[in-house]
N, C-alpha and C positions, 0 to 999 in steps of 0.2 A: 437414586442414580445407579445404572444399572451396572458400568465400569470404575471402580474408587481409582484416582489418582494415584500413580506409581512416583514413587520417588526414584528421584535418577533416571527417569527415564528420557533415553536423547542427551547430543550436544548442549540441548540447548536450557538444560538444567541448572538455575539458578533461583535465589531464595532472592525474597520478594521486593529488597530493596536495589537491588542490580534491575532487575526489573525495571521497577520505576526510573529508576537512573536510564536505562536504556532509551525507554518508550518514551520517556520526556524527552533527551536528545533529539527521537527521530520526530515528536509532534515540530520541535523548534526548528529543524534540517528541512522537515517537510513546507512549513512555515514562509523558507523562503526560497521554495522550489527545489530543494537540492533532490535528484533521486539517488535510490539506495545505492551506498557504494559494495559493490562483491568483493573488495578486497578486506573488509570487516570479516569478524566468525562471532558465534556463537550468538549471546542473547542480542546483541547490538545490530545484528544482521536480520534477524529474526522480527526486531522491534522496529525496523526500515521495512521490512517485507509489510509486518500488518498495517504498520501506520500507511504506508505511498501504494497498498494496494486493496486492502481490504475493508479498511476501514472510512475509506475516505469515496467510495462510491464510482472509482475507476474501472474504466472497464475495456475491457481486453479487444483491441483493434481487429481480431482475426476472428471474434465473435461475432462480427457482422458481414457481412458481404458487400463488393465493393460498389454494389448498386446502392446499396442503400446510402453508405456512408456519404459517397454522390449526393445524395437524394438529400441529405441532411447538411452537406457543405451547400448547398444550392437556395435550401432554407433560408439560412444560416446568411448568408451573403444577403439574400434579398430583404431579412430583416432588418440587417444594416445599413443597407441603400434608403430603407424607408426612415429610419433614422434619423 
């Protein structure tokens, strides 16, 4: 590894069972839809961020263009109608 892990580095520095405590809340939040709340800090906001964004294969509405998205609501309907 070519950068070793700094300790303390960032807000968002906590040891490893905060952690888990955290990332499990937000798999269970995520679970039943809830999105990250921004009124949270530190590791709790952090373990919202990766679970509802990164991990879960979401992807950024401004990443596509609104032709396409079109193009994929149109899909998307006509699957259903066959349905």
């Amino acid at each position: 590894m070519c950068f070793p892990r700094k300790q303390g580095l960032g807000r968002y520095n906590a040891n490893r069972r905060e952690w888990q405590k955290a990332y499990r809340a937000a798999r269970v939040n995520a679970a039943f839809g809830a999105e990250p709340d921004p009124m949270t800090m530190g590791v709790t906001w952090k373990a919202q961020l990766i679970v509802c964004y990164e991990r879960s294969g979401h992807r950024d509405k401004l990443s596509c263009t609104v032709h396409q998205r079109l193009a994929m609501i149109k899909v998307t309907n006509d699957l259903l109608k066959e349905i």
